[in-house]
C-alpha positions as CSV (number, residue, x, y, z in Angstrom):
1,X,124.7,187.8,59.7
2,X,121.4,186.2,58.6
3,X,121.7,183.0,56.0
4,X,118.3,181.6,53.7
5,X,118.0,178.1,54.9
6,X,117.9,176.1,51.5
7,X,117.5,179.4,50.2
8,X,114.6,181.0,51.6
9,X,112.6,178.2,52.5
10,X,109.6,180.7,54.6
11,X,109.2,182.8,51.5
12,X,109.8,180.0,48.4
13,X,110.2,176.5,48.0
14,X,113.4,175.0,48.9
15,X,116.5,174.8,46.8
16,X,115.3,176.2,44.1
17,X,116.1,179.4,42.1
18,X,113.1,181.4,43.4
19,X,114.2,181.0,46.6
20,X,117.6,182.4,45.7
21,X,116.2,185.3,44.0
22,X,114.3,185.9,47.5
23,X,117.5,185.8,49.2
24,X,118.8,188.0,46.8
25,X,116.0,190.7,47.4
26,X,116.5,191.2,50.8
27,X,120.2,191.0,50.6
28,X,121.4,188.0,51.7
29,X,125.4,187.3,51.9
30,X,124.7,183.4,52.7
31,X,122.3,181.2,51.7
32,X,122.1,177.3,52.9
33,X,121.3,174.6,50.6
34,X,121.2,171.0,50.0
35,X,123.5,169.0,47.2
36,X,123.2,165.1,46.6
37,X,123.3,162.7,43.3
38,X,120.8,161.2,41.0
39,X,120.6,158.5,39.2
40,X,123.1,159.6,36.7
41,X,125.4,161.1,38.9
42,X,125.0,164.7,39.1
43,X,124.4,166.8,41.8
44,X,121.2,168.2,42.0
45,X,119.9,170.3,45.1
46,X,117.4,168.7,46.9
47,X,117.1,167.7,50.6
48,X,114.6,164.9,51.1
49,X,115.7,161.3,50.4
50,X,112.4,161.3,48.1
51,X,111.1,163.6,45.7
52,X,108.0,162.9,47.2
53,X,107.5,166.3,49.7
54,X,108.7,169.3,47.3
55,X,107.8,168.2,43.6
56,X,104.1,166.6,41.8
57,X,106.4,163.0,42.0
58,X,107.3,160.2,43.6
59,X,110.4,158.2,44.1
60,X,114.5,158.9,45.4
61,X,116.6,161.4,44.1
62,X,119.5,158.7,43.8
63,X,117.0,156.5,41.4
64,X,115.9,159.1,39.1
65,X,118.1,160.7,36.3
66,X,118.2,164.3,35.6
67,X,115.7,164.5,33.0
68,X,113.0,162.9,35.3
69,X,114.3,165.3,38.0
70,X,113.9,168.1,35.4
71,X,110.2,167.2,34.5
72,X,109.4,167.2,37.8
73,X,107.0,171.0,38.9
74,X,108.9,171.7,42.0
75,X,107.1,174.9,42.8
76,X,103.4,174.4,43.2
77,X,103.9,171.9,46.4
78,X,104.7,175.4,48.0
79,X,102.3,177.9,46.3
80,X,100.3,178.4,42.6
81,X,102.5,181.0,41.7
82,X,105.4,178.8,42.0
83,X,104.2,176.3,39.5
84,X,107.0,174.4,37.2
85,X,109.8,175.6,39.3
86,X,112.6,173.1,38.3
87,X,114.9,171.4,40.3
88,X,118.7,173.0,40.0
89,X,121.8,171.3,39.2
90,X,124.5,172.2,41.7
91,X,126.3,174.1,38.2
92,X,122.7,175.8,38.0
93,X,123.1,176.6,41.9
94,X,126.2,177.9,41.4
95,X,125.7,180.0,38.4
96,X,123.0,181.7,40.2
97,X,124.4,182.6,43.4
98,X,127.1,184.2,41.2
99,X,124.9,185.9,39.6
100,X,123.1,187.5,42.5
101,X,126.3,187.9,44.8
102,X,125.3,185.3,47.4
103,X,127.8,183.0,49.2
104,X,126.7,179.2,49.3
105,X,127.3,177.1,51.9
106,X,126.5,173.5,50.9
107,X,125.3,171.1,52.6
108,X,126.6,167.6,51.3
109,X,123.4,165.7,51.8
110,X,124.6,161.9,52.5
111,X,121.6,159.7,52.6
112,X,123.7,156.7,52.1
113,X,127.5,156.6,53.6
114,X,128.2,154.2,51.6
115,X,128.1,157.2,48.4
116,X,130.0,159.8,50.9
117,X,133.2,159.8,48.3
118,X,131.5,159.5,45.2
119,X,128.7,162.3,46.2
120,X,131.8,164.7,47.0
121,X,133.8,163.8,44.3
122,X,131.5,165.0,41.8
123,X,130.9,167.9,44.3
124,X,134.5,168.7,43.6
125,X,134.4,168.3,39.9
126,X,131.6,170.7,39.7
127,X,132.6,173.0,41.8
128,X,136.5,173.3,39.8
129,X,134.6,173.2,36.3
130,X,132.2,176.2,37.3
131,X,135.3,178.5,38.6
132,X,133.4,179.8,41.6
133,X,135.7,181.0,44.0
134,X,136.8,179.4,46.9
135,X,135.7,182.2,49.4
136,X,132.3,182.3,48.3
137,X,131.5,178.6,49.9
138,X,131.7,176.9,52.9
139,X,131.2,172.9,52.7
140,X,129.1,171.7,55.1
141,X,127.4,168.1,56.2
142,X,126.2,165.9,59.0
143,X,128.6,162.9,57.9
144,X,132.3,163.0,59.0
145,X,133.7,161.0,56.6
146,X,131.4,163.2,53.7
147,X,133.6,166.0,55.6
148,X,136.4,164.4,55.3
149,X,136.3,163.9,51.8
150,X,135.9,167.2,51.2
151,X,139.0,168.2,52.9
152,X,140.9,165.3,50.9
153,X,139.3,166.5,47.2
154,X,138.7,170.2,47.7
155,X,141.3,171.2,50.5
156,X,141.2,175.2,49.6
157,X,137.6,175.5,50.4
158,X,136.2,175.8,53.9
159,X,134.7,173.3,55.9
160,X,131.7,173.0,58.4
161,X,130.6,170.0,61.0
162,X,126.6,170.1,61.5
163,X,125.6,168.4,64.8
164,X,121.9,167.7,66.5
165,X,123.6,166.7,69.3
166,X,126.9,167.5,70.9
167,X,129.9,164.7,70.4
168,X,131.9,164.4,73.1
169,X,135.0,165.1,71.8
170,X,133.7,167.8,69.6
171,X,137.0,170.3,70.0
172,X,139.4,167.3,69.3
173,X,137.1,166.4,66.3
174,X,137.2,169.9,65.2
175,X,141.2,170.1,65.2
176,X,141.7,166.4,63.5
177,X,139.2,167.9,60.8
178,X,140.9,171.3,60.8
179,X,137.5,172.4,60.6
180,X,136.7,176.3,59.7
181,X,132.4,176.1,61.4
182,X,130.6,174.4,63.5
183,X,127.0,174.7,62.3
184,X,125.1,173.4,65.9
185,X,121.2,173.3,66.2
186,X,120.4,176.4,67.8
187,X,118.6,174.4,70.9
188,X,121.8,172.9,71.7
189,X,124.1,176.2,72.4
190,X,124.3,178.0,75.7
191,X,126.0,180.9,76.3
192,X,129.1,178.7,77.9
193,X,129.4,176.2,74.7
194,X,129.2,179.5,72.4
195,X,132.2,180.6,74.5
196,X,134.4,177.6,74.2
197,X,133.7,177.5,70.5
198,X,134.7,181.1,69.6
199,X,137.9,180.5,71.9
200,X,138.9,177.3,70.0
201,X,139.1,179.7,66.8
202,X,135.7,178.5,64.9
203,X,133.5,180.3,63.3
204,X,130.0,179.4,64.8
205,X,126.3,179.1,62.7
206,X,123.2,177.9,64.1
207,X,120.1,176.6,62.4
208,X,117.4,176.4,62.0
209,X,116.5,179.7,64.0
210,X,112.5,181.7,63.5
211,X,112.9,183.8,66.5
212,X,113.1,187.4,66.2
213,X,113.4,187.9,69.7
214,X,116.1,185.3,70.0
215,X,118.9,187.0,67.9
216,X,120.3,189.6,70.2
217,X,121.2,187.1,73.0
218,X,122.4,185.4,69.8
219,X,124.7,187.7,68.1
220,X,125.7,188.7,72.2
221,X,126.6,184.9,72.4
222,X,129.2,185.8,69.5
223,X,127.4,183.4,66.8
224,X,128.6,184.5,63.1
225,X,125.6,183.4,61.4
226,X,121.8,182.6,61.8
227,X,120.4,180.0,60.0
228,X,116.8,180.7,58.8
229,X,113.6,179.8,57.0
230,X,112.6,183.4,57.0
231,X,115.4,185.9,56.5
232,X,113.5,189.5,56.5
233,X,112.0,188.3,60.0
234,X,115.2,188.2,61.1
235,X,116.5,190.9,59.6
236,X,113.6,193.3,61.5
237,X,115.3,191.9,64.7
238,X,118.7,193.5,63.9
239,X,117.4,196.7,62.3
């Protein structure tokens, strides 16, 4: 199973309803993308700290409110003919992936641990005012204790660990966190680790993955989903 990464980040610029729509056209089930706060509180879908990469502006998410965000042309960083692409609210996210039958999982982008609870909270608050269901998301983050909040706020939806490096007490991590994935850079797994992991019950993703000629010894490996920047690249592999 092949997943956009931040929707289809190869073929549009991240986050962003283009690339959703490119996700969409070649049939995605899963997309991956980025949630965090602004100034005023609201999750908007954006990975970088600063606005500085993907849009014509400067500055941190966290310090700009969501009409700066929304004047911001987050599209021709990427290519012309993405010019005055805007930068989604997680509702807007949502909505969308609704709308084009694509299951979201979300990456809770923590910049600052010290907003873990108050980044999810509003995470939850969206996510129970928009009515999506349940089974079309999977939580997902790099901070435990943003992982943990999920579980405490919005027990009924899955929940994914992402590691760049192993911990050593990953399994016992996985239990105390009744974790559903573990969402591993793909340089990390081996055929042994991909072993242990399926046996322990978890569902197992890998990211950020480009190779075509990686994803049989993949999908052999039993990983559930790939994790990529280009999606019909991957797809070519399988067909």
């Amino acid at each position: 199973m092949i997943s956009g990464h931040r929707g289809a980040a190869a073929l549009a610029p991240e986050n962003t309803l283009a690339g959703l729509q490119e996700a969409a056209r070649h049939h995605l089930k899963w997309v991956e993308m980025d949630t965090q706060l602004c100034a005023d509180f609201i999750p908007v879908m954006f990975h970088d700290e600063k606005v500085n990469r993907c849009t014509n502006g400067r500055g941190k998410v966290r310090e700009l409110n969501l009409a700066q965000l929304k004047a911001l042309d987050a599209g021709s960083w990427f290519d012309a003919q993405f010019v005055n692409e805007r930068i989604l609210t997680l509702d807007e996210a949502l909505n969308a992936c609704q709308l084009y039958g694509l299951n979201l999982n979300l990456e809770i982008k923590v910049h600052d641990e010290a907003e873990a609870e108050r980044l999810v909270r509003e995470v939850a608050e969206t996510i129970a005012h928009n009515g999506i269901s349940p089974d079309a998301l999977i939580l997902s983050s790099f901070s435990e204790a943003a992982v943990d909040y999920c579980r405490q706020y919005m027990p009924q939806i899955r929940r994914g660990l992402i590691c760049d490096k192993l911990p050593k007490d990953l399994f016992r991590l996985a239990q105390s966190m009744a974790l559903f994935s573990l969402h591993l850079d793909h340089r990390l797994l081996t055929a042994s680790l991909a072993s242990q992991i399926k046996q322990a019950g978890l569902d197992l993703h890998i990211w950020t993955m480009n190779q075509p000629k990686l994803v049989p010894q993949f999908y052999q490996w039993g990983v559930d989903i790939i994790i990529t920047d280009n999606p019909p690249l991957l797809l070519q592999a399988i067909n």
